[in-house]
C-alpha positions in Angstrom: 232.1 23.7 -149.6 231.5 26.1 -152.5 232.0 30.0 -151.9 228.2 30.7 -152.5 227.1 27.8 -150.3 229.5 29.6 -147.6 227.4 32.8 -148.2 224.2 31.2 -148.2 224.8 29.3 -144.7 225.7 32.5 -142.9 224.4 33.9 -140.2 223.9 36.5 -137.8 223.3 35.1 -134.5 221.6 38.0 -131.5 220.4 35.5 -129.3 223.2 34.1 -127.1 224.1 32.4 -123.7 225.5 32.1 -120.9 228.0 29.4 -121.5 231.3 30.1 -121.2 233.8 30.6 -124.1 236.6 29.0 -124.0 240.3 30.0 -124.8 240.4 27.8 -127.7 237.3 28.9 -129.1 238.3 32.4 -128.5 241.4 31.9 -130.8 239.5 30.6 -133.8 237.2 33.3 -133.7 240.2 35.8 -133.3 242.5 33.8 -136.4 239.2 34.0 -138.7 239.2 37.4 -137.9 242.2 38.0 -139.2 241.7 36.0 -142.4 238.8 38.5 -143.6 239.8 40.8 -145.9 240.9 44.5 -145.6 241.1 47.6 -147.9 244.9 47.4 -147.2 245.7 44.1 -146.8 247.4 44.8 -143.9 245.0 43.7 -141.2 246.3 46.5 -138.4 244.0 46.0 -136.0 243.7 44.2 -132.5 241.0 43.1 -130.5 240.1 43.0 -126.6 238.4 40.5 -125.1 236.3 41.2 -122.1 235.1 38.4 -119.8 232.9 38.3 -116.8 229.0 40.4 -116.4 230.4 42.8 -114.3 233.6 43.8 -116.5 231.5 43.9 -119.6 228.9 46.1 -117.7 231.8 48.8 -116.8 233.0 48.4 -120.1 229.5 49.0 -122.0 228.2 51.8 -119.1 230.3 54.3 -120.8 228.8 53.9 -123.9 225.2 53.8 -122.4 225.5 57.1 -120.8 226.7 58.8 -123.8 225.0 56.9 -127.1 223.1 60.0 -127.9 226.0 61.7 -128.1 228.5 59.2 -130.0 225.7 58.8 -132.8 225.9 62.5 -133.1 229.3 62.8 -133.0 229.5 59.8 -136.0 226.6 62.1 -137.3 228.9 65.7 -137.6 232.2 63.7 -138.6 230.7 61.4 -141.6 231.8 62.9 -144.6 230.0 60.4 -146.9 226.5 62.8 -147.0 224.9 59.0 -147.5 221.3 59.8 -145.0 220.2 55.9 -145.6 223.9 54.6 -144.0 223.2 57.0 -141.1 220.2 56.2 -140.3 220.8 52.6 -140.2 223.9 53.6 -138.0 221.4 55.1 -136.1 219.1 52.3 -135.6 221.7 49.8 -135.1 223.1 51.5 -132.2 220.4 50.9 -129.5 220.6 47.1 -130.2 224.4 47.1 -130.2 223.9 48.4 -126.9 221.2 46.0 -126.2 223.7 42.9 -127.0 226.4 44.6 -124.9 224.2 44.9 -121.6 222.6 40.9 -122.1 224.0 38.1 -120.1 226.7 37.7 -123.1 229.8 36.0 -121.3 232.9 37.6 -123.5 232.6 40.9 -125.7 235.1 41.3 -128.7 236.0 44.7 -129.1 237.9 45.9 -132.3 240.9 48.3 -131.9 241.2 49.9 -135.7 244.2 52.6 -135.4 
């Protein structure tokens, strides 16, 4: 496959399941991961993977309580002054959240040191 058909066949996909995710599908999405590029090169980060409703929901709560707060938190701490990247950070935030609380079956969280 040709590197533009590769960017014309992808996706993002918001609509999932309930199926379960197996280890071995797990793995390929976590080594593909990996392959993406970095600005370092040095790919230092790690992810968690959080199965089950009820551990994603104590995971995500958190976050639900205090959204308002994180985006303006992001908001004092950006240091690019771009308004049009903040406000889409801002609109993408409630259906992040939306995604975290549906009847998804794993979440994927990146840890980015």
């Amino acid at each position: 496959m040709e590197f533009y058909e590769v960017l014309d066949r992808r996706r993002t996909y918001r609509d999932f399941s309930d199926r379960e995710v197996g280890d071995e599908v797990l793995n390929r999405i976590i080594g593909a991961a990996f392959k993406a590029p970095t600005n370092d090169h040095l790919r230092q980060f790690e992810f968690v993977v959080v199965r089950g409703r009820e551990n994603i929901a104590k995971v995500i709560a958190p976050l639900s309580k205090n959204m308002e707060m994180f985006k303006e938190l992001v908001s004092e701490v950006d240091e690019s002054g771009d308004k049009d990247k903040m406000a889409m950070f801002a609109d993408a935030l409630p259906k992040q959240q939306k995604m975290g609380q549906s009847e998804n079956p794993v979440v994927f969280i990146p840890i980015i040191p």
